[in-house]
Steps between C-alpha positions, in 0.01 A plus 500: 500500500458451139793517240338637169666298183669190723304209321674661166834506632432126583392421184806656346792354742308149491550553068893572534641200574311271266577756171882548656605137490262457169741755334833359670407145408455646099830690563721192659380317213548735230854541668590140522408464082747803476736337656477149363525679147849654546604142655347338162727751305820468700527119524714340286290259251649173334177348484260716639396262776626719785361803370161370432547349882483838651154571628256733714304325757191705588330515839378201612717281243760251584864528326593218258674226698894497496463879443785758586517637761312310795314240274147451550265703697177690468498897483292692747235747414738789457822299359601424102790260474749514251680160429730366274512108392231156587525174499681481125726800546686491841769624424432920556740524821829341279453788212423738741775448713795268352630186565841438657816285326434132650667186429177289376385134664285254370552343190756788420690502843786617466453818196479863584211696442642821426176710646276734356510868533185689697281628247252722710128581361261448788611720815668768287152521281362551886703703582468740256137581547469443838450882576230524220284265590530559883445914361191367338358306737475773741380752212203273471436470856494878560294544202212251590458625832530892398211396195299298780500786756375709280166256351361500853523139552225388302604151513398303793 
């Protein structure tokens, strides 16, 4: 028994999966710039240094060390990482989410440290476009494997 046209179909389901994840990896990545944008814009800036800390790590990159949140690791082929702070700025979790009053040690035991209030950039800014990007992701997926049923699978 012969089916007429199966070596096509193979051609075109083996082409799928390598265009899909193509056009999700450009999609998380796009995403993850979006997002580290609108955490740029909503962190408060004294001297810039924690704003110009907040980066993208692309597939296959490693985070800067002493990054927020989780510090260093490597992204995997369909992962962007947005951080905030390295090894000069470490302080992205204490304007993000407060200090508490404390009575100080050290060579000022004894003083109060009255605290600092949360100041909240980096899960809000996620938080907003979390829907978006997840929206576009799978916008890009369905479109790369509707555009590569219908070539044929010419690529091997």
């Amino acid at each position: 028994m012969t089916i007429i046209g199966l070596d096509k179909l193979n051609r075109k389901l083996k082409t799928i999966p390598r265009e899909a994840e193509t056009a999700a990896k450009d999609a998380v990545v796009k995403g993850a710039n979006e997002i580290a944008a609108l955490q740029r814009s909503l962190v408060p800036v004294v001297d810039g240094d924690l704003q110009d800390s907040i980066h993208v790590t692309n597939p296959g990159e490693s985070t800067p060390p002493y990054s927020q949140p989780g510090g260093q690791r490597t992204a995997k082929d369909l992962e962007a990482i947005v951080t905030a702070g390295n090894s000069k700025v470490r302080y992205a979790h204490l304007v993000e989410f407060g200090t508490a009053q404390h009575v100080n040690a050290g060579i000022f035991a004894g003083t109060k440290n009255p605290g600092t209030t949360a100041r909240p950039f980096f899960w809000p800014g996620f938080r907003a476009l979390r829907k978006r990007v997840k929206s576009r992701i799978t916008r890009s997926i369905n479109k790369a494997v509707r555009e590569a049923a219908q070539k044929g699978g010419t690529n091997p």
